[in-house]
C-alpha atoms as an extended CHARMM CRD file, in Angstrom:
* protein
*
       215  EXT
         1         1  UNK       CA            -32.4210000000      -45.2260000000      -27.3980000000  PROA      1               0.0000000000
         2         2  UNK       CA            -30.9160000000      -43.4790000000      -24.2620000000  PROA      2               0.0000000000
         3         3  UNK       CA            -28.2300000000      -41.5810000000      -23.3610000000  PROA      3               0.0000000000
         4         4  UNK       CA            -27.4340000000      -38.9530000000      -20.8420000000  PROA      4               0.0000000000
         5         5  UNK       CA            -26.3030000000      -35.2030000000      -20.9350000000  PROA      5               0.0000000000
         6         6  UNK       CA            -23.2010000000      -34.5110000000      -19.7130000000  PROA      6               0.0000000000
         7         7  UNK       CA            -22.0980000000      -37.9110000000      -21.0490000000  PROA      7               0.0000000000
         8         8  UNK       CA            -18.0780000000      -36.6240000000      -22.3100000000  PROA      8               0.0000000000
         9         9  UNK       CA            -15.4440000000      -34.9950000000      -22.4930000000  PROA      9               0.0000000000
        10        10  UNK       CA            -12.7110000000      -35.1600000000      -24.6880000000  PROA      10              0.0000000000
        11        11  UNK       CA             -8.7010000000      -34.3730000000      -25.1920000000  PROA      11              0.0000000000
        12        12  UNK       CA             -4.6920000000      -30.0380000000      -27.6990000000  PROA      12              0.0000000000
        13        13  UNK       CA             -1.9860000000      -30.8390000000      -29.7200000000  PROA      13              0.0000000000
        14        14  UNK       CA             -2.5350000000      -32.3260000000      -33.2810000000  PROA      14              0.0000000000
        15        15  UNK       CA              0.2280000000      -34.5800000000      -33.6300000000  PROA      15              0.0000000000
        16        16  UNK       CA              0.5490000000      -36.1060000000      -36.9230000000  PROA      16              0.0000000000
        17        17  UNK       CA             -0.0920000000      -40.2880000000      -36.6790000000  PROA      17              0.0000000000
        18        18  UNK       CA              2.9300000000      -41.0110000000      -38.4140000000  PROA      18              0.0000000000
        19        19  UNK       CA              5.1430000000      -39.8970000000      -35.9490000000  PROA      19              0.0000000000
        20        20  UNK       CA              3.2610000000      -42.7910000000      -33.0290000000  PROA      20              0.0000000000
        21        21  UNK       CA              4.6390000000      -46.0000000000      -33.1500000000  PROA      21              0.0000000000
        22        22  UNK       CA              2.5140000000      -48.3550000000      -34.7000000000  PROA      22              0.0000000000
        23        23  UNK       CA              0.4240000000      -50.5710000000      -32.4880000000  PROA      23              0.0000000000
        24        24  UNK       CA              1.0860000000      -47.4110000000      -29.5630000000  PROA      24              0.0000000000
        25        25  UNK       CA             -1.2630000000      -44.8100000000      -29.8860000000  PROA      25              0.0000000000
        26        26  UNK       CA             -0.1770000000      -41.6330000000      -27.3490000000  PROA      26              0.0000000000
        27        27  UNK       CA             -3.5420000000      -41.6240000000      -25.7130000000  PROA      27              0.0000000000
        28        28  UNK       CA             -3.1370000000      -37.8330000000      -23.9190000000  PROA      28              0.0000000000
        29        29  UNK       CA             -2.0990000000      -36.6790000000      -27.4370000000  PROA      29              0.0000000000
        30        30  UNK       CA             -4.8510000000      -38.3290000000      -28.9850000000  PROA      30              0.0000000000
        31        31  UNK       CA             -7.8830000000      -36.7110000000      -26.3640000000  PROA      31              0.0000000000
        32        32  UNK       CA             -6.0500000000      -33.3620000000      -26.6640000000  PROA      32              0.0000000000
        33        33  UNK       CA             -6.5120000000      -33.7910000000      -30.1830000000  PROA      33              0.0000000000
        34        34  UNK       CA            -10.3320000000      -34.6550000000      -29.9020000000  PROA      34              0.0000000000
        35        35  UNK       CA            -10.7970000000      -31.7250000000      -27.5720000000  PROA      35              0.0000000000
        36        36  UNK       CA             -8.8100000000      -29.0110000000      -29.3810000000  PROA      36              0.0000000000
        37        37  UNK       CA            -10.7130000000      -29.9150000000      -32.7090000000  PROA      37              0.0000000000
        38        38  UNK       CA            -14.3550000000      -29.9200000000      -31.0470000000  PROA      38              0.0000000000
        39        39  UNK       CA            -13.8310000000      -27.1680000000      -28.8800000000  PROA      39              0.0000000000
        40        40  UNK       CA            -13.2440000000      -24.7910000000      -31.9720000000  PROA      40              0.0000000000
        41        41  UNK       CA            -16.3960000000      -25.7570000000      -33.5670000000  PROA      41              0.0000000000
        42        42  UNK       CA            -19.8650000000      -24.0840000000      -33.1250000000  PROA      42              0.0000000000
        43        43  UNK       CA            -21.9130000000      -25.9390000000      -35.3250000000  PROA      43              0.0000000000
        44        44  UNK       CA            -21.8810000000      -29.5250000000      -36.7650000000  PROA      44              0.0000000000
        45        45  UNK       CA            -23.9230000000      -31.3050000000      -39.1740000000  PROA      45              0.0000000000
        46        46  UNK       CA            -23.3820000000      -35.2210000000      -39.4420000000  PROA      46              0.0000000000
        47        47  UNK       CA            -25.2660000000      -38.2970000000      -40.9410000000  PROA      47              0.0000000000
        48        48  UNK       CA            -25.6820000000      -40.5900000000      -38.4470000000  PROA      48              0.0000000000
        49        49  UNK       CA            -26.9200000000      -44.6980000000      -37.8460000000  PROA      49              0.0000000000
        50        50  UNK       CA            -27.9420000000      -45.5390000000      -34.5670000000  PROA      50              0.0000000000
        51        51  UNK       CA            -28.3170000000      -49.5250000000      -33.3120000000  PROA      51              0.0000000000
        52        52  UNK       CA            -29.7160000000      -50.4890000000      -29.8950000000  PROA      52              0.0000000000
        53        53  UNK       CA            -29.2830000000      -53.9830000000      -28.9140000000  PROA      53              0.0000000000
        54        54  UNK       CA            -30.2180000000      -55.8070000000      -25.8260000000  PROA      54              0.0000000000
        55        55  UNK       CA            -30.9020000000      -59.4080000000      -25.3630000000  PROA      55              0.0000000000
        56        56  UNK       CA            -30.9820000000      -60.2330000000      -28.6180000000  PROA      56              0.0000000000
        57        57  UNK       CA            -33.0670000000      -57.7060000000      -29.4960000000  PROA      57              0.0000000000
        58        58  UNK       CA            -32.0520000000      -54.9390000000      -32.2220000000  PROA      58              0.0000000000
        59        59  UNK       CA            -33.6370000000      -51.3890000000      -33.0240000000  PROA      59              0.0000000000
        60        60  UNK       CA            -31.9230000000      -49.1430000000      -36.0890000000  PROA      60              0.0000000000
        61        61  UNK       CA            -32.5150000000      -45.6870000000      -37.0880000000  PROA      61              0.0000000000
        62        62  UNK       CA            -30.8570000000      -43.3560000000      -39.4420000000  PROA      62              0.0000000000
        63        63  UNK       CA            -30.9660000000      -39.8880000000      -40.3370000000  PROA      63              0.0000000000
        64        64  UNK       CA            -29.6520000000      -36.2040000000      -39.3890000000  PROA      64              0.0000000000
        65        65  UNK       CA            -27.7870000000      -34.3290000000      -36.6580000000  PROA      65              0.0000000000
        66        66  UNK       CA            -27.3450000000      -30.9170000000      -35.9510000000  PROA      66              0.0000000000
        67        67  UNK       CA            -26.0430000000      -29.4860000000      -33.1550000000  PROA      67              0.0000000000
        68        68  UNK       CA            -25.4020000000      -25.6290000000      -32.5810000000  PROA      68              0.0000000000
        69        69  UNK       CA            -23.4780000000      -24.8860000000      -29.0860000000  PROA      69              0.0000000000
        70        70  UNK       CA            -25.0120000000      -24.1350000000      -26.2800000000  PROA      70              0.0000000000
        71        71  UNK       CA            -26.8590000000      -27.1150000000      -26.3620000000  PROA      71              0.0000000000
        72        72  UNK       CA            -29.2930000000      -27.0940000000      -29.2370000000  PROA      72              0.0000000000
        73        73  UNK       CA            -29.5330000000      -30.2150000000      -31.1870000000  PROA      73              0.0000000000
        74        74  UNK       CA            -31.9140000000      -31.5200000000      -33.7800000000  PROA      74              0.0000000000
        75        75  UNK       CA            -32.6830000000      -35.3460000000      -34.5420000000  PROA      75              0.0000000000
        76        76  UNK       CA            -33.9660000000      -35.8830000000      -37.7090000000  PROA      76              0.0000000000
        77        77  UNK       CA            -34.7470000000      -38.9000000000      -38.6920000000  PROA      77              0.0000000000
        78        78  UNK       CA            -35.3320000000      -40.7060000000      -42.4140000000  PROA      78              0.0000000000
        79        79  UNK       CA            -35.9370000000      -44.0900000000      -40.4240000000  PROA      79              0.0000000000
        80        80  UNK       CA            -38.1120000000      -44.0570000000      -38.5370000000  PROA      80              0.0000000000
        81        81  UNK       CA            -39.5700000000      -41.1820000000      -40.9880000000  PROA      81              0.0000000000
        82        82  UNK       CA            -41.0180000000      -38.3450000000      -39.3070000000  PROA      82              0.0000000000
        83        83  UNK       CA            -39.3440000000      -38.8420000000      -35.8430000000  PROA      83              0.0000000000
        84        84  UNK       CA            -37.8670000000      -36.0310000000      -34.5030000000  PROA      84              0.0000000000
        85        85  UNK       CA            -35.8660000000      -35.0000000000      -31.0190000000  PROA      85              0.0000000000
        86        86  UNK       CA            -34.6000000000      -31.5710000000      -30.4490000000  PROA      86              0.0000000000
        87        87  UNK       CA            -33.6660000000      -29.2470000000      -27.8490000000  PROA      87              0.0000000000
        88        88  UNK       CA            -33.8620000000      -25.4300000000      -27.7300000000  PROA      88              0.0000000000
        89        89  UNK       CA            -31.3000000000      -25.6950000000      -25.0270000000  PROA      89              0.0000000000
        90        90  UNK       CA            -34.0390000000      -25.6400000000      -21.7460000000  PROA      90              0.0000000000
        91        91  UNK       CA            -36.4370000000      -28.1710000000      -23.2860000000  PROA      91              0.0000000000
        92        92  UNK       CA            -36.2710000000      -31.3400000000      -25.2900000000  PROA      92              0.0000000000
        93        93  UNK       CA            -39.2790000000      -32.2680000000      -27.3490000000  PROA      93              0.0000000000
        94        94  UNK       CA            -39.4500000000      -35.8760000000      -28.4380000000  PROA      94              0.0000000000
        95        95  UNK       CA            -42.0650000000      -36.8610000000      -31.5470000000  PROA      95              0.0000000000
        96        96  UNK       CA            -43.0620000000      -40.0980000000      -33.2270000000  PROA      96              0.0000000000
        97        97  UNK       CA            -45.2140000000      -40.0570000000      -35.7410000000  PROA      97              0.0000000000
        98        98  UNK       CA            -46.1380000000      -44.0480000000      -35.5670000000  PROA      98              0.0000000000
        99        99  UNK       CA            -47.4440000000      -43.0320000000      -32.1520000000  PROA      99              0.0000000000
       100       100  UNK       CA            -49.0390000000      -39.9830000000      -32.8490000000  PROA      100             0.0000000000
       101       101  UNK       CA            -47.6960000000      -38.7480000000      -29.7300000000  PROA      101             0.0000000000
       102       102  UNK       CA            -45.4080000000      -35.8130000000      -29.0420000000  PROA      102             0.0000000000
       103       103  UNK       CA            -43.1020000000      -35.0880000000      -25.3070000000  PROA      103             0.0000000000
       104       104  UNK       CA            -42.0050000000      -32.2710000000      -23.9190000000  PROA      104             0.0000000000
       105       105  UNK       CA            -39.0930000000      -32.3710000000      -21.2270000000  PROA      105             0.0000000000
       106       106  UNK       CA            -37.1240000000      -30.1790000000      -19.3850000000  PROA      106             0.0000000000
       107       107  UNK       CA            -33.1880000000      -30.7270000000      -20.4190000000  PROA      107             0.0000000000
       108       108  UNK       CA            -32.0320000000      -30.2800000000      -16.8100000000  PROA      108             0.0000000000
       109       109  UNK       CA            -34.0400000000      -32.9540000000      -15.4560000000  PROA      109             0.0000000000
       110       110  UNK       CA            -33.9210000000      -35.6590000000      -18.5060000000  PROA      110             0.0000000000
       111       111  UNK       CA            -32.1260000000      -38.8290000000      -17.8430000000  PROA      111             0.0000000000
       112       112  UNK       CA            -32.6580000000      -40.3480000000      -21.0820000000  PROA      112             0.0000000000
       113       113  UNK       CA            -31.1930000000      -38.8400000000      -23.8130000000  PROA      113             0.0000000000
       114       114  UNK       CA            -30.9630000000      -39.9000000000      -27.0720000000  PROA      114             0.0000000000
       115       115  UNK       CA            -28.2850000000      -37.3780000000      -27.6290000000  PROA      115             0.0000000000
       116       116  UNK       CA            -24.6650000000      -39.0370000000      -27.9070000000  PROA      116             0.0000000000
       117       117  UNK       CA            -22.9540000000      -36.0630000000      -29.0320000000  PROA      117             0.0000000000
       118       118  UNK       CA            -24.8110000000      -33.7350000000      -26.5880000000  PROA      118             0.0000000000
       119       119  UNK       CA            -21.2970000000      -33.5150000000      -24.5650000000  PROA      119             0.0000000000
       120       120  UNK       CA            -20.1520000000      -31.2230000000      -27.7070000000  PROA      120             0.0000000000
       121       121  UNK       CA            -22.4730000000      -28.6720000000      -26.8840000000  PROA      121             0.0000000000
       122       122  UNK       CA            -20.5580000000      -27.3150000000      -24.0660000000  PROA      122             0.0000000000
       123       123  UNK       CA            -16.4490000000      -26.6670000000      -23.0970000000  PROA      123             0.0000000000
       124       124  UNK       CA            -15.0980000000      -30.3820000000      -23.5990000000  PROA      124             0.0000000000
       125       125  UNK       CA            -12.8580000000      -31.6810000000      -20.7180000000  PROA      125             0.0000000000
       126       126  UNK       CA            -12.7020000000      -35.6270000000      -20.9670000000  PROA      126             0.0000000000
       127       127  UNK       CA            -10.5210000000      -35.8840000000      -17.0910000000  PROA      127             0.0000000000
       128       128  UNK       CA            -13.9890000000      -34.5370000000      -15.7820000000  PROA      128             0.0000000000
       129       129  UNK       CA            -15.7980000000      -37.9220000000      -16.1780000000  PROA      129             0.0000000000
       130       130  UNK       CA            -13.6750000000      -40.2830000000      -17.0430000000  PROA      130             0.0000000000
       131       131  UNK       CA            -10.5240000000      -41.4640000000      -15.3240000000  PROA      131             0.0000000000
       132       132  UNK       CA             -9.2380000000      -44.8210000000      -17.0930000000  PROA      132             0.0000000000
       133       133  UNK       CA             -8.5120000000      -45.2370000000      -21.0310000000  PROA      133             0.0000000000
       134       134  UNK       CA             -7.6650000000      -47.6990000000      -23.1780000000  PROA      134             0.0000000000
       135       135  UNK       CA             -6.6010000000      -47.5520000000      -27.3030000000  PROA      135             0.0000000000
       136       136  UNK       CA             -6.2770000000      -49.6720000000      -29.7940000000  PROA      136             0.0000000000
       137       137  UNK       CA             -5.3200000000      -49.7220000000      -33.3000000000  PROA      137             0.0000000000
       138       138  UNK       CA             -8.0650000000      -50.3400000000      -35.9480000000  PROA      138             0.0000000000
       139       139  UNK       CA             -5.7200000000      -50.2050000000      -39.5140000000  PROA      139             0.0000000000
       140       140  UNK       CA             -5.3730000000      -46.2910000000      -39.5810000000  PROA      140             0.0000000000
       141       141  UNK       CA             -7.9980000000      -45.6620000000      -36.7230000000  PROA      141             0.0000000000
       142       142  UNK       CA             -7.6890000000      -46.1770000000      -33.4810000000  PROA      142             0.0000000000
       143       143  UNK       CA            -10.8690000000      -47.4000000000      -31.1140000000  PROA      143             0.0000000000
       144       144  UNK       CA            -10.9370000000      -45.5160000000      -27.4450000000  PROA      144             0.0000000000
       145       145  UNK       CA            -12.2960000000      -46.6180000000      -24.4330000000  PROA      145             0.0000000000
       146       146  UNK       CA            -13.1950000000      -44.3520000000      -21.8340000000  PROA      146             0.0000000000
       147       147  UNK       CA            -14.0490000000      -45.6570000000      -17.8980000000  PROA      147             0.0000000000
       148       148  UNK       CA            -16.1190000000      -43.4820000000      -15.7820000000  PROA      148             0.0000000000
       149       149  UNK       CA            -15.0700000000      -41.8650000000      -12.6000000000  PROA      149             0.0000000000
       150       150  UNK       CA            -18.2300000000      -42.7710000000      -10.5490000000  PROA      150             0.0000000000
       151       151  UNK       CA            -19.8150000000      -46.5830000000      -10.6690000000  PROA      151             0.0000000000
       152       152  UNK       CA            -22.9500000000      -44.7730000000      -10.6930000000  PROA      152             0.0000000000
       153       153  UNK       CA            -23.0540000000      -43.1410000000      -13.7130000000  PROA      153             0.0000000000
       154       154  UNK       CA            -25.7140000000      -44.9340000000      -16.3010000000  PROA      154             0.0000000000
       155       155  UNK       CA            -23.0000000000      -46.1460000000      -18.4460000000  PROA      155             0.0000000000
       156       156  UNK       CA            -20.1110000000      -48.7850000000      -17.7840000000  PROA      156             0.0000000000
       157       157  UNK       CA            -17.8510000000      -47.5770000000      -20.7180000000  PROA      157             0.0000000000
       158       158  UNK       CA            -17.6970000000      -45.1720000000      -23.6460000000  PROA      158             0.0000000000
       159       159  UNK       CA            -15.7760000000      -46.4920000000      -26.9390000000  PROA      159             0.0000000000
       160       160  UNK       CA            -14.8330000000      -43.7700000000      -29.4630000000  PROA      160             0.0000000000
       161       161  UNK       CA            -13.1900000000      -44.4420000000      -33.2570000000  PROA      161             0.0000000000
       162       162  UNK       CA            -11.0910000000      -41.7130000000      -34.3660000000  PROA      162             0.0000000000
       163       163  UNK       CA             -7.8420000000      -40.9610000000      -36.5820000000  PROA      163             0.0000000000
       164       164  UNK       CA             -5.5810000000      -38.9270000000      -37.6080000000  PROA      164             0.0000000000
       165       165  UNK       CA             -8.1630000000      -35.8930000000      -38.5600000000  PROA      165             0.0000000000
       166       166  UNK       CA             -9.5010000000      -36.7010000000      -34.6420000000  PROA      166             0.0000000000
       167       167  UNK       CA            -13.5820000000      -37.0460000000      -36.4440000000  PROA      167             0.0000000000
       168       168  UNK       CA            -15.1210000000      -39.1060000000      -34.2690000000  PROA      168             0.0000000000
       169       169  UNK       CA            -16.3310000000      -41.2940000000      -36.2690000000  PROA      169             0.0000000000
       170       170  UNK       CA            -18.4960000000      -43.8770000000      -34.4230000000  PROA      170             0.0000000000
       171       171  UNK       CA            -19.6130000000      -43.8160000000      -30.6990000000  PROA      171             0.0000000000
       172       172  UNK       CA            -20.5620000000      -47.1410000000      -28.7000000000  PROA      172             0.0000000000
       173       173  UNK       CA            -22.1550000000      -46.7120000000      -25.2290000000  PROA      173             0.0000000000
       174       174  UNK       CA            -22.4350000000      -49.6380000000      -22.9040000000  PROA      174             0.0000000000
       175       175  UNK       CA            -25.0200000000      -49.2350000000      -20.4690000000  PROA      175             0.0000000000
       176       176  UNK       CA            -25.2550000000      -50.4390000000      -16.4650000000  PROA      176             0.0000000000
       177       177  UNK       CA            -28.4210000000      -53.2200000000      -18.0940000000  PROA      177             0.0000000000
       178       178  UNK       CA            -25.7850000000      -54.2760000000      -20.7940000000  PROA      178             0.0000000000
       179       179  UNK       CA            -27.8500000000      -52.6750000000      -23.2890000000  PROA      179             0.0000000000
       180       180  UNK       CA            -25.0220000000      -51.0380000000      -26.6030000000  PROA      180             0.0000000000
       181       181  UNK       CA            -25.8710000000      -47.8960000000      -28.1340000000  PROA      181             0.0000000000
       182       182  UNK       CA            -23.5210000000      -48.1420000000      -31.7080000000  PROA      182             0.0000000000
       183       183  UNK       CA            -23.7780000000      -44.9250000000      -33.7350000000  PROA      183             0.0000000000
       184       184  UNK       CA            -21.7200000000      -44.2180000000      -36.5600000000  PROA      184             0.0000000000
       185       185  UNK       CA            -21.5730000000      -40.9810000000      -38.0240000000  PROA      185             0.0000000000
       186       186  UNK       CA            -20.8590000000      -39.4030000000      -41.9600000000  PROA      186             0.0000000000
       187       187  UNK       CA            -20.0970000000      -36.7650000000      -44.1990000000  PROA      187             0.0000000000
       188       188  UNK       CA            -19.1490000000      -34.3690000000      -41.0310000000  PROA      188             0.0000000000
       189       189  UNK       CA            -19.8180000000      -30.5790000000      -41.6630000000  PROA      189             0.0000000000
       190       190  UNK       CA            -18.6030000000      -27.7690000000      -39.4780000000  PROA      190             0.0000000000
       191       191  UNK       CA            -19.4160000000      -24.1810000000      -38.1880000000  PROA      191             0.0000000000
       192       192  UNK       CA            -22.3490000000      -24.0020000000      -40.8530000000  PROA      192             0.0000000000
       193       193  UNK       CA            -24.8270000000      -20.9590000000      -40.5470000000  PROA      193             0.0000000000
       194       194  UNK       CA            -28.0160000000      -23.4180000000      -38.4110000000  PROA      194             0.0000000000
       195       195  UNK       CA            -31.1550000000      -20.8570000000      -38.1840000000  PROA      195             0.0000000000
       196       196  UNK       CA            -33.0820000000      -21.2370000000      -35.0940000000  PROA      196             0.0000000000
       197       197  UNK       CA            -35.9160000000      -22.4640000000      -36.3880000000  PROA      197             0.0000000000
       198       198  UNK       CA            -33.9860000000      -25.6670000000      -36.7960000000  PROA      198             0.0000000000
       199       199  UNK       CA            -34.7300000000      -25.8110000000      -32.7620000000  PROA      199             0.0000000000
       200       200  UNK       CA            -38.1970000000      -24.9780000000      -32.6860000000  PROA      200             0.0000000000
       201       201  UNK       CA            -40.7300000000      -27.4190000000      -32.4950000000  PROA      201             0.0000000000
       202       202  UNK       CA            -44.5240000000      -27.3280000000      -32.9430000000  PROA      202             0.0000000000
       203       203  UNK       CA            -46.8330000000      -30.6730000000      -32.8760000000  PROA      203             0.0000000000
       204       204  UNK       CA            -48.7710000000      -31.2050000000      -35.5940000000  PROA      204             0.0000000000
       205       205  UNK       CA            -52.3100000000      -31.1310000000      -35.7690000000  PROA      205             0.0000000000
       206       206  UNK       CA            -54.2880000000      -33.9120000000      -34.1710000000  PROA      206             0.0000000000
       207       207  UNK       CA            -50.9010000000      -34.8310000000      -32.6920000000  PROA      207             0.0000000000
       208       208  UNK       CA            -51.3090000000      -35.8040000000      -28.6290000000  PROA      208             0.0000000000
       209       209  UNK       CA            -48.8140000000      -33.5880000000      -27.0930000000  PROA      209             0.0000000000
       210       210  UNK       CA            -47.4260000000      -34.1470000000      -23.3430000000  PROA      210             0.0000000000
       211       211  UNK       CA            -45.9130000000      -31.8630000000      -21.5850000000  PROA      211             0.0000000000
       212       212  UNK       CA            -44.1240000000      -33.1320000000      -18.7280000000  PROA      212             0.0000000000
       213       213  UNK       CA            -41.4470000000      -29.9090000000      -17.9200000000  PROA      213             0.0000000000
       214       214  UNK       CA            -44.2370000000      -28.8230000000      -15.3370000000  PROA      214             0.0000000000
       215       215  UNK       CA            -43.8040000000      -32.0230000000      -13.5200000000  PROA      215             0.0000000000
């Protein structure tokens, strides 16, 4: 699964849905809306399904994020069980249990993220990396699509579905070897007390442990 730091941005003013006309979602009121409600929060807690597909071929996983601003994030997963990827904010440490084999990476220098929502860890401004949109209507939710600036950014286009409480509530990533990252994301809780121990990691015994941030 890959993604890249620094992926997003996003969008002030809460403007009830009612009030668009239907088919016409207000775009600019609909990122402000994003932004304003993400920028206010400082922790975030979500259930969360993840598909890769390419060629034909299909991974899933499912399981737990937490983030805690600035850029902390654990990946906790129930499928694959045991997998883990978290960052203390200046290292990411990747661990899979049906390898037996445990990463660590400097954040600054990772390409590959599995980390969708690690644009929420910082100040959100969508204009920074994206300069075309598009919406449409999905019943009450709308489905955005965000164009990057630069052609040589990993990923051709970001897709967000939102609504009226501006949740993002699934996240699709297509990537420059047509690969999709789909996640969809649950039960959404904010600004809960996250311990740092929740961003520690220690490999367990017998566990081969890389550690590539000297590289």
């Amino acid at each position: 699964m890959r993604l890249r730091p620094g992926l997003l941005a996003l969008g002030i003013l809460a403007v009830p849905w009612a009030l668009w006309p239907a088919g016409t979602p207000d775009v600019p009121q609909l990122l402000a809306g994003i932004e304003n409600r993400y920028n206010h929060i400082q922790t975030l807690q979500v259930a969360f399904t993840e598909t890769w597909t390419l060629n034909g071929r299909k991974r899933i996983g499912s399981g737990t994020l937490v983030l805690r601003k600035p850029g902390k994030m654990r990946w906790e997963y129930a499928m694959p069980a045991g997998r883990l990827f978290i960052s203390d904010g200046e290292f990411i440490y990747s661990y899979s249990p049906d390898e037996n084999r445990a990463e660590k990476i400097k954040m600054k220098s990772v390409e590959d993220m599995r980390a969708p929502l690690a644009f929420l860890l910082g100040r959100l401004n969508f204009h920074d990396d994206f300069s075309k949109f598009r919406a449409s209507p999905q019943g009450e939710q709308v489905f955005l699509t965000a164009l990057p600036k630069s052609g040589k950014m990993p990923y051709s286009e970001v897709s967000f579905l939102t609504g009226a409480d501006f949740v993002i509530h699934r996240l699709v990533v297509k990537e420059q070897d047509n690969s999709l990252l789909d996640y969809t994301f649950d039960g959404e809780k904010t600004n809960l007390p996250v311990p740092d121990a929740m961003f520690r990691f220690t490999p367990p015994p017998g566990v081969e442990f890389v550690d590539s941030s000297r590289q």
